[in-house]
N, C-alpha and C positions, 0 to 999 in steps of 0.2 A: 504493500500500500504506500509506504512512504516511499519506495523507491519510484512508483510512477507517477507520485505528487511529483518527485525532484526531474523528474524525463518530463513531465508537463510546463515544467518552471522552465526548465532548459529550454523545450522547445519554445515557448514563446518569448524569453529573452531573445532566441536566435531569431526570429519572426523579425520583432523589434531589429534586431541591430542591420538585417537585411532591409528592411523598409528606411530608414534612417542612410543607412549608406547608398541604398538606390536613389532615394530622395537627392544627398547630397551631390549623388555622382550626375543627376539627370539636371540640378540646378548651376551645375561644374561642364555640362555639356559641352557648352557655345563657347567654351573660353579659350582662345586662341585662334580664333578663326579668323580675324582682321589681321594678328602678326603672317599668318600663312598668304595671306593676299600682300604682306612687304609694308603695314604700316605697323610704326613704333609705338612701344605705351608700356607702363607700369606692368610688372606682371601679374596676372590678375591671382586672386588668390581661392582657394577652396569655398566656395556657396557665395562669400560677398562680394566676388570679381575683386575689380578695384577702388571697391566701396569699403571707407572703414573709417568708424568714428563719427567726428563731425564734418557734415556734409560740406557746409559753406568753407571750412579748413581744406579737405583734400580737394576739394573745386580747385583753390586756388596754387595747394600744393604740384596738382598735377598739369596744369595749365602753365606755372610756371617752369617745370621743369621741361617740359617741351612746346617755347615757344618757339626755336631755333629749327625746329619742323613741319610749323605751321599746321598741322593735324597731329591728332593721337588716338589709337586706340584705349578704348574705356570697354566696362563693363559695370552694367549696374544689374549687381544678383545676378542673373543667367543672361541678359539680354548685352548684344555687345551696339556700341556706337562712335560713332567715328568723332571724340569732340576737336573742336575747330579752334584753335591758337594765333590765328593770324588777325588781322581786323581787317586786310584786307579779302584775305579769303572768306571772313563770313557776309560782309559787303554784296561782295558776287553769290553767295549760296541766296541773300537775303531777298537780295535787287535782281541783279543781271541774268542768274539765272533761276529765276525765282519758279518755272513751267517746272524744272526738274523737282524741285525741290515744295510744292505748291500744298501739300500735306505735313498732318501732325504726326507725331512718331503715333503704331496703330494704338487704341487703347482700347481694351477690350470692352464688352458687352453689358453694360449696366441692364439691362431687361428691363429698361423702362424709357423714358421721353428722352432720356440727356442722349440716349444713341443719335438721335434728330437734330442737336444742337451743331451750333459754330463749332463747338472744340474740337467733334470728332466727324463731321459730315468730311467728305473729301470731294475734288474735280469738279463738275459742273453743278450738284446739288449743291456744295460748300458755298458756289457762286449765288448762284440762285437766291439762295437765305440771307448771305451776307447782302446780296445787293435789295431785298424788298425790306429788309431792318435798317438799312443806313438813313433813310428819311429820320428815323426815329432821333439822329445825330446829326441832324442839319443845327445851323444858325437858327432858323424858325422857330425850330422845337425846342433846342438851349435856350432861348432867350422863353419861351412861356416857362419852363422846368423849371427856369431859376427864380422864377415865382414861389413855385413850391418848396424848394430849398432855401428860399428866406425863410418862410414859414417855418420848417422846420426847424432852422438855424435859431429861432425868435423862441420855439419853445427849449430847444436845446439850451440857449442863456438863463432862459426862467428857472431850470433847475440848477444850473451851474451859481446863480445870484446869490438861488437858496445855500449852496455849499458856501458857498464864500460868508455867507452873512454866520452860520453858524461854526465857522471855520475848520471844517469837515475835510480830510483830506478824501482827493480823487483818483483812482485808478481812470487812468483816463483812456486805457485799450475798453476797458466796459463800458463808459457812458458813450466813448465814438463808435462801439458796436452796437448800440441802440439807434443812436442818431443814423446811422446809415441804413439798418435796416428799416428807420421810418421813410427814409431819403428814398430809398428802391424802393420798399412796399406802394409810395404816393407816386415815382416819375413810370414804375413799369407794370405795376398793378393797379393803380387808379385807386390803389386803397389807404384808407387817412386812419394811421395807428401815431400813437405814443409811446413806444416801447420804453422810454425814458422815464413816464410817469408809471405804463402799467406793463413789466417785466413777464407778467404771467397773458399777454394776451396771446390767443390762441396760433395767430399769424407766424408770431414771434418768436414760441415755441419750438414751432413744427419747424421754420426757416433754422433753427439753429441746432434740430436735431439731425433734416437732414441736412445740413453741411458738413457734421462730423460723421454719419453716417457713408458720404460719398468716400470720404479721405479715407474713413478706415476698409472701406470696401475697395481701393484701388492699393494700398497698402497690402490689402489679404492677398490680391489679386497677383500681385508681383513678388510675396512670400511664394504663391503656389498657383503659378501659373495654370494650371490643366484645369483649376476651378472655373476661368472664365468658360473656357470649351465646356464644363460643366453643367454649368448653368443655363448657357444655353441650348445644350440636348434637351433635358430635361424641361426648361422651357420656367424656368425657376431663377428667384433673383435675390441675391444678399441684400436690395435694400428694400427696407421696409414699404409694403407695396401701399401702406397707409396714409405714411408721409407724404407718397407720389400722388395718391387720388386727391389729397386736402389741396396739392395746388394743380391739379390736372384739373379740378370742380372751380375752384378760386378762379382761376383762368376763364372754364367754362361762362358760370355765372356773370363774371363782370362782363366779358362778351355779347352774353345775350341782352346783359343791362343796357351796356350802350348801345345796341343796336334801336333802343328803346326810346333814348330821349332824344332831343330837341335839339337838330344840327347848332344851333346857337351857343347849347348847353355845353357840347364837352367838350372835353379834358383835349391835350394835345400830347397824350404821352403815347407811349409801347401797343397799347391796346387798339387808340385808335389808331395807329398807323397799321397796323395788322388790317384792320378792318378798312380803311381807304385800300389798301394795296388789294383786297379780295374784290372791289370795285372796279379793276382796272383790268381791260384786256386787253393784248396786242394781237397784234394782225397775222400769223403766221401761213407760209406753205398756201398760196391762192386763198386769201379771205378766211383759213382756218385757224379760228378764233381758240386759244390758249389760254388761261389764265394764269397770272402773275401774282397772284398770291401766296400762302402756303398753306402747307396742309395741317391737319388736328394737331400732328404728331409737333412737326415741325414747328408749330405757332406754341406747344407748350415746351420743346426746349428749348427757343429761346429765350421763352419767358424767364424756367428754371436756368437756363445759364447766365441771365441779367441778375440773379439772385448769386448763385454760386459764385460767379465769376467779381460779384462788384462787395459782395460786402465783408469779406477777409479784407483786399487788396486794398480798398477804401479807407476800411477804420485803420488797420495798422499804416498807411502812410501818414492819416491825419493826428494819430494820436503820436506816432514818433515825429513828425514834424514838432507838434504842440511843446513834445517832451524836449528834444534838441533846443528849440529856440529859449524854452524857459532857462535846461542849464551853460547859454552862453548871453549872459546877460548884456553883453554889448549891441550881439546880433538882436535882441529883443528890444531894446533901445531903438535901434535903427527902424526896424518893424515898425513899433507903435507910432516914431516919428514920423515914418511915411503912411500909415491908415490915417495921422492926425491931418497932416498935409493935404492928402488926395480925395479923401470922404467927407471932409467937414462938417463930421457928427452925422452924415446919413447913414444909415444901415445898409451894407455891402449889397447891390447888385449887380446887374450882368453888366452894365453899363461901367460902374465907376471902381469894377475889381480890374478892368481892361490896363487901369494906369498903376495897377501894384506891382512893377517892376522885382521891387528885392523881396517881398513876400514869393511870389513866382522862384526868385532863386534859392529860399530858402527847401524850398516842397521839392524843388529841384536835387536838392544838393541831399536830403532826406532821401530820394529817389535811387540815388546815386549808394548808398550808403547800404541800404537798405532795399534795393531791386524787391517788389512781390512775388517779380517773377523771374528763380533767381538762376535759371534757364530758359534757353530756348530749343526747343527739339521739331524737326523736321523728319519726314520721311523720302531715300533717293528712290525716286519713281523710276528714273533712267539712267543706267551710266552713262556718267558724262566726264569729263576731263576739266579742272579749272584750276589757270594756273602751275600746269605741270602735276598735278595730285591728279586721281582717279577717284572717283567714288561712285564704288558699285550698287548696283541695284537693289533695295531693299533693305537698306540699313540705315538707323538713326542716324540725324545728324543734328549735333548738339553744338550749342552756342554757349559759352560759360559765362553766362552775364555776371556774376559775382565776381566772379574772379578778374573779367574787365575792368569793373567798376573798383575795385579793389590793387589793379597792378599802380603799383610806384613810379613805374617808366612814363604814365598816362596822368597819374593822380596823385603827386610828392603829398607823401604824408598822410593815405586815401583814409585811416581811419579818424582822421580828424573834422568833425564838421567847420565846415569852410565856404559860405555860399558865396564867395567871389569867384570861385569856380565857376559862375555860372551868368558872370556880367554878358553884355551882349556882343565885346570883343574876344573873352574867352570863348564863350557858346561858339562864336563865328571862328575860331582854330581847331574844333576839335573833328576827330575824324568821325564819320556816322557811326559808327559802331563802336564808337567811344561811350557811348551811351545811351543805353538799348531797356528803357524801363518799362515800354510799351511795345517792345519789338518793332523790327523795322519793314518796310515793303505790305504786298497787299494782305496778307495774315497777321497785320501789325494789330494791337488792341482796336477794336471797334468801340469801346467804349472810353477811352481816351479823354479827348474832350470833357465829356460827362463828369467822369472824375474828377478831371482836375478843377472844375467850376465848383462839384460839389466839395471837396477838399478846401478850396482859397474861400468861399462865401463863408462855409464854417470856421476858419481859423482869423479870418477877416473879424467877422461878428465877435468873435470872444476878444482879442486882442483887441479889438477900439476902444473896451469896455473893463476889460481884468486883465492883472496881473499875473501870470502864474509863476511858483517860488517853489522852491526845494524842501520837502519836507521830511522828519526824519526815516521815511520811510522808501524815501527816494536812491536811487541806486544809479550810479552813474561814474564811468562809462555803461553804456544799456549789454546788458548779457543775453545774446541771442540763444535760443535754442540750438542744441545740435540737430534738428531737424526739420524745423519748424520755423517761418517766420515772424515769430514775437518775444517778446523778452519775459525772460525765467523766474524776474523777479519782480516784472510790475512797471508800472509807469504811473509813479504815483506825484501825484503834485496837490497843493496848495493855492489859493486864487484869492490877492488880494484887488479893493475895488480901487481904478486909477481915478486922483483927482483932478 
């Protein structure tokens, strides 16, 4: 008896150490396959490739050590990719040859709306979308948005007022992730929340369940890879299909709302541009009429990717900006003295943010520091040759925006916030790809714009009006995550009121 308890035990330790070592060995597959085609790179190492540690560190570890090759071979976990070292080469992958290179590296199958969206459509559907959503980011629509975003801006003061008057210190990555999820929720869903006042409303919730729901479902996804293929056999999906109905219905609903009221009446945001473009057809093939719209799927991911895509990216540049300029109090000086100059006590809008020059290089130089996006990844559709380098078909091609934004040859002293780097004679020497916070060519941010109005109106509004000061709680220089971008220990600040 006890002897075939210990044969039982055996066998499935050995079970175990077979599944573990296959595992490893089939996550260890891909590695080498870029040196066999002749390009150079770190050697990769057992399951992590050439991934190890903190990300934003070996980014630039490994970028610097070949930049005198202009490419390198990389692997992250099983997947390999070509990253790119030159600025002049990624210029050309970005620009010149952008038909090759015109896709996101693949990313696998969420089983829901986001498959539809900008990040992962590709070729002529990617077109498609991006060009019937760009109204959404004319001048036209900026200039009414930013109606909304004073609004919002005016209730975001009213609870900062309250802090200030009871002298309340602020984490301020939390109050700028309210204020932007109210910012998205009013310019792409037509929906008028507080999440500032009321943290539990239903909207607000679900927006920020599923956001960490997506990260940790592409996280899983790139642990074990064979899940994506998984899930879609099976026709099944790691994220919550609940989350997805509350804004597949949100979407529906307000849809059918406007289609309701009174041309006079609405809104000029995401929704109804959706709905103008379903109005429009063009002429195709002898008189055969096409529609330029899009479709269910299509109209709710980029709804959800207006969500996804703006309210990480949004808060953490507005709230480290906020925090940078509070601890260089010179730079905060100069700020206020130019909102005192340029506004004359009006409250920031589209019109008189136009003349805030060194505010612009502050958000700038925050950008630079701090990239959201702290890659860019591309897919080679075709081998193509640029520059003497080859790059084959079907492999990532990665842009190391951190590590750009980070080299000392570009940016003496890059950890230092510095927004003279960003006067409008330095701006006018730098190479394009000097500085890539919104990537560059046609797959550059579509949301661009948007942000950075919604960023300067909110820093604008607080700075005419408070002070913000260092409190004991405050921690500076800011300690990035090693995988994530926000700081480990807060962004806490103090707001006294200016006289």
């Amino acid at each position: 008896m006890i002897l075939s308890l210990l044969v039982a035990i055996l066998l499935v330790f050995v079970i175990i150490i077979a599944i573990v070592a296959s595992y490893l060995l089939y996550m260890s597959s891909r590695h080498g396959e870029l040196q066999k085609l002749g390009f150079v790179g770190p050697k990769p190492r057992l399951f992590t490739g050439t991934q190890l540690g903190n990300v934003f560190e070996n980014q630039c570890e490994i970028y610097q050590a070949y930049k005198p090759h202009k490419v390198c071979a990389v692997y992250t976990l099983r997947f390999p990719g070509i990253m790119i070292t030159s600025l002049d080469v990624a210029k050309d992958v970005l620009g010149k040859y952008f038909n090759y290179f015109s896709d996101h590296r693949h990313l696998p199958d969420t089983g829901c709306c986001l498959d539809e969206s900008l990040l992962v459509l590709k070729g002529e559907r990617w077109k498609h979308v991006r060009k019937t959503v760009s109204p959404f980011f004319s001048t036209t629509k900026l200039r009414y948005m930013c109606g909304l975003l004073e609004k919002k801006s005016q209730s975001l003061m009213e609870v900062l007022m309250e802090k200030q008057e009871s002298g309340e210190a602020v984490e301020t990555k939390t109050l700028m992730s309210a204020f932007t999820m109210d910012a998205i929720a009013s310019t792409a869903f037509g929906a008028d929340i507080n999440s500032t006042r009321d943290p539990e409303n239903e909207f607000v919730k679900n927006a920020k369940k599923l956001t960490d729901q997506f990260f940790r479902f592409f996280s899983l996804v790139f642990l074990f890879p064979f899940l994506g293929h998984l899930q879609k056999a099976v026709k099944f999906s790691f994220v919550n299909k609940d989350l997805i109905n509350f804004f597949v219905n949100f979407v529906g609903r307000a849809l059918e709302l406007r289609q309701s009221e009174v041309q006079e009446r609405k809104r000029q945001d995401f929704i109804q541009v959706i709905l103008d473009a379903e109005k429009e057809n063009t002429v195709k093939d002898n008189e055969e009429k096409q529609k330029s719209g899009l479709s269910v799927a299509e109209v709710q991911g980029a709804a959800l990717i207006f969500l996804l895509g703006g309210y990480e990216t949004v808060s953490t540049t507005l709230s480290f900006t906020l925090f940078q300029i509070a601890m260089n109090p010179e730079v905060l000086k100069k700020v206020q003295k130019e909102l005192d100059q340029k506004l004359n006590g009006n409250f920031p809008n589209y019109t008189n943010i136009q003349s805030l020059t060194y505010l612009d290089m502050c958000i700038s130089e925050t950008l630079r520091m701090y990239p959201p996006g702290y890659l860019l990844e591309r897919q080679c559709l075709e081998t193509v040759d640029i520059q003497g380098i080859t790059f084959p078909k079907g492999y990532a091609v990665i842009v190391p925006v951190w590590a750009m934004h980070h080299d000392p040859d570009i940016w003496p002293m890059p950890e230092k916030f510095d927004p003279e780097r960003f006067t409008p004679e330095n701006k006018a020497s730098l190479h394009p790809c000097a500085y890539l916070p919104f990537g560059m060519g046609p797959r550059n941010c579509i949301g661009m714009r948007l942000a950075q109005l919604e960023i300067k109106i909110a820093l604008a509004a607080i700075l005419q009006r408070l002070t913000p000061v260092s409190c004991d709680k405050s921690v500076y220089p800011i300690e990035v995550h090693k995988y994530k971008m926000f700081a480990e220990q807060g962004l806490w600040l103090k707001f006294e009121k200016r006289t």
